[in-house]
N, C-alpha and C positions, 0 to 999 in steps of 0.2 A: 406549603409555598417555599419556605426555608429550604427544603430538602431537593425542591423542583428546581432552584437558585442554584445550587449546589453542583448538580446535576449538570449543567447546564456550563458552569463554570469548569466543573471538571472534565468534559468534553472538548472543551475548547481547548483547554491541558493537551490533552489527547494529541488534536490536530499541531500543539507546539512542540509535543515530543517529534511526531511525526516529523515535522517540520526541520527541527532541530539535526535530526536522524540523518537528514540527506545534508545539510551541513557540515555534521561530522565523519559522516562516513567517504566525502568529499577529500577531505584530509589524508584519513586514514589508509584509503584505498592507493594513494601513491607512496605509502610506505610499507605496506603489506599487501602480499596477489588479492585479492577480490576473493578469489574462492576459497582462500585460508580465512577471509575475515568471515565471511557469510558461514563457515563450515563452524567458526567457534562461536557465532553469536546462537546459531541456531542449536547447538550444541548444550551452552550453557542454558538458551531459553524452557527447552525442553525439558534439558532437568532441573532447572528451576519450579516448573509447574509439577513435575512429577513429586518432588519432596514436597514443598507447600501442601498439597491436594493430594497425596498416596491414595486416598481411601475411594477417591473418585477419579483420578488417571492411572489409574492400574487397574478400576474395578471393567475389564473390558465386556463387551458384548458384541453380538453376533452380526460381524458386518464391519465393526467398528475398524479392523486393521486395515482388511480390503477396500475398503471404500476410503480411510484414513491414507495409504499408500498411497491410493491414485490420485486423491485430489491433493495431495501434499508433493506431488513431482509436479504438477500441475505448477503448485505455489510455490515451488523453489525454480524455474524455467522463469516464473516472473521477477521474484528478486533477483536472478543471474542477468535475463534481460534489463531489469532495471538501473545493475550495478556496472554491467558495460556503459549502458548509454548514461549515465552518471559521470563516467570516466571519464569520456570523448566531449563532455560536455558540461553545462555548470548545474548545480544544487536547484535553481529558480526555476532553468528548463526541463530539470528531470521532472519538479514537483508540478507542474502545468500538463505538462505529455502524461504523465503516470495518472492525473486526474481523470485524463479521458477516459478512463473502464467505467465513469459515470455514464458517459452518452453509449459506450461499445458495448454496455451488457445488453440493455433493452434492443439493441441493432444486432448482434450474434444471436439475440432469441428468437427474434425474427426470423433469420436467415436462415437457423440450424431447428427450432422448435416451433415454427411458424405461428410462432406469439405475436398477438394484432399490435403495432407500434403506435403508438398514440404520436397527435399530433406537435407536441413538446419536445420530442423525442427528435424529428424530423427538422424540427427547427433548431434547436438546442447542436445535433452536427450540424448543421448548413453553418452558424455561428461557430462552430469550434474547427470547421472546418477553413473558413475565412481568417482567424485565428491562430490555425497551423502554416496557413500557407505565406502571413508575415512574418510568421519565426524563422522559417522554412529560408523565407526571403532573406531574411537580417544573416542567415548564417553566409561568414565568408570565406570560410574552407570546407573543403569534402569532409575529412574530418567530423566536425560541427554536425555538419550532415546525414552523418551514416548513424554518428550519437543519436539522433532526433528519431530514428527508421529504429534502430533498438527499442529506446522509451515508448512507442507507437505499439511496439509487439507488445513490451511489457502489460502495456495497458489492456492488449489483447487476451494476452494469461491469466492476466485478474478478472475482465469480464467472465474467461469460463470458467476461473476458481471459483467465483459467483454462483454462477448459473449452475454449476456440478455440486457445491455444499448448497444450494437451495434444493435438488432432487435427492440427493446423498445423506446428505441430514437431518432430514426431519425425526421427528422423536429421539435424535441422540442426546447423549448429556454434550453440551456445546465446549464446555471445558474439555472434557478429555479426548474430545474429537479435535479439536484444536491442539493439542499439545499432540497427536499422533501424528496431525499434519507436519506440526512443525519438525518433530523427529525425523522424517520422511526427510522432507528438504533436508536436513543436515546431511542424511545419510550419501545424496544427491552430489549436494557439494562438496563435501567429503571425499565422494567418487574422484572428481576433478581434482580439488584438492591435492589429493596421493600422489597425481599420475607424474607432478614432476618433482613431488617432495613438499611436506607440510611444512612452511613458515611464520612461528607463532608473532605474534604480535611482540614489537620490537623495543615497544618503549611502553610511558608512562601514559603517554596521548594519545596511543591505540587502543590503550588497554579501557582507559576511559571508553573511546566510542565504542569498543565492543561491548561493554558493560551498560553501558545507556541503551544501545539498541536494543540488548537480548533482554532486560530487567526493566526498563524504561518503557520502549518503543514497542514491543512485544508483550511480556508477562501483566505489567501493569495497565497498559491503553487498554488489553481486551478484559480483565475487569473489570474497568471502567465503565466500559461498554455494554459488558452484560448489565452490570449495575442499575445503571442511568437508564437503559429499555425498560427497568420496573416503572420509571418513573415519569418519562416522555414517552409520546407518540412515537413511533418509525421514522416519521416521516421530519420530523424537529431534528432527530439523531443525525440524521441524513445530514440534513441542512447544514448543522456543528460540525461534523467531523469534515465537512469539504473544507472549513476555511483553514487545515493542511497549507492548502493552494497557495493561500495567501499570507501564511506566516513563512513560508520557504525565502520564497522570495524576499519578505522584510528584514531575515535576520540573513540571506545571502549578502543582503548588500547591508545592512548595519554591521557586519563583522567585515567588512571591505572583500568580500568572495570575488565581490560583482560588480559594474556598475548598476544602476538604471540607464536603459536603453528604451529607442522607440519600440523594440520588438517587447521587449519583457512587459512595458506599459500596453501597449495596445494589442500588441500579437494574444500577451496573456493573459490580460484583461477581457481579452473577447470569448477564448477560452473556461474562463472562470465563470462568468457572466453567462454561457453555455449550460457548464455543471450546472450552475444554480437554477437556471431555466427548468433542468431536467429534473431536479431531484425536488423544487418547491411544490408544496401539496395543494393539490384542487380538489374541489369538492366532490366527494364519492372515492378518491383514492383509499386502496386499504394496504398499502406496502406492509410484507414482512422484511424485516432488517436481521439479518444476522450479523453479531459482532465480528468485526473485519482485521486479518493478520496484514493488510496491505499499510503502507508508507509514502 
């Protein structure tokens, strides 16, 4: 029970780092390009898991790069999408839009794998949908707007990062297929990075949020995550790590990011209220969970 306790506490951890992440990175991103910070977070994250774990991220197998590469441009298109519409827009509204890969993976399986959508699912966007469309509303420049149409994609990247490490990964070792993904994305942003000249992080207050996302946000949440699926259900796991959602937003406006708005209470709240819809367990559900590099 102590350890289920635990468990359960440190998930929640998780969704603060998480939370925390689009806060800082909120910052950071107007003193350093975006694709210099994402190329050194991911960078360091990488090799961070590498030294920690040598005996098991190095020990590769057959599949593991190819299959690693592709779903790792996959997951570096979503943090790039995620890290624009972050920019154009605030930490509360990223962390609400970037939720949606909850309702969009079970709708792209549908669409693209013609997986029967259950009827939670159905409902869960009609509400997230009514939800997008008062954020949608609340914004009062194009600007605002085009952020929101970013964070929407992003959310789309991590439904198929999803859905591709659910067919891609089974029987890997989860750790090292993870730290290959993540290498991928660096190498990604990296790309970008170059093309107009790399700009390291500039101070003491970037160097912090690089360091929390790549060791914090990254290396420890998934962890975490592995850890805590010894000990909860899938489908509890689920549950914990969405409330992300809702510490974005508390520490967006407890550190004065943001105000509270009618859009962010009810637009996001309908939103949330959506996730939770979709990911809460019914009876006969058997969700497999895999620990998730998303934010």
């Amino acid at each position: 029970m102590q350890k289920t306790r635990l468990a359960v506490l440190a998930l929640l951890g998780v969704g603060f780092f998480w939370a925390a992440a689009f806060v800082l990175m909120k910052d950071a991103i107007q003193q350093q390009p975006y694709m210099d910070f994402l190329a050194t977070r991911f960078t360091l994250a990488a090799s961070a898991m590498a030294i920690l774990r040598p005996r098991v991220a190095l020990k590769f197998r057959a599949g593991d790069l190819k299959y690693g590469a592709l779903i790792g441009i996959v997951l570096a298109f979503g943090y790039i999408t995620q890290t624009i519409g972050l920019d154009m827009t605030t930490a509360a509204t990223s962390g609400f839009l970037t939720g949606l890969y909850v309702i969009l993976t079970p709708l792209i399986a549908w669409l693209v794998m013609k997986q029967k959508v259950a009827t939670k699912v159905v409902i869960g966007a009609g509400l997230a949908m009514i939800g997008l469309a008062i954020f949608s509303g609340a914004a009062s420049d194009v600007e605002f707007q085009v952020g929101q149409l970013w964070l929407v994609l992003c959310a789309a990247f991590y439904a198929i990062h999803i859905l591709m490490l659910g067919h891609f990964g089974q029987g890997r070792s989860s750790y090292r297929f993870a730290m290959i993904q993540i290498a991928f994305a660096a190498l990604v942003t990296w790309g970008f990075a170059l093309l107009d000249g790399y700009q390291a992080p500039p101070n003491a207050e970037v160097w912090f949020a690089v360091l929390f996302t790549a060791l914090l946000s990254t290396v420890l949440a998934f962890w975490i995550q592995t850890w805590a699926q010894t000990l909860l259900e899938p489908s509890r796991v689920a549950l914990l790590i969405t409330s992300e959602v809702l510490f974005t937003a508390i520490i967006a406006v407890a550190v004065g990011q943001e105000p509270v708005t009618f859009a962010m209470v009810f637009g996001g709240g309908l939103m949330f209220v959506a996730m939770l819809f979709v990911e809460w367990p019914r009876k006969g559900d058997q969700p497999v969970l895999e620990a998730q590099l998303h934010e």
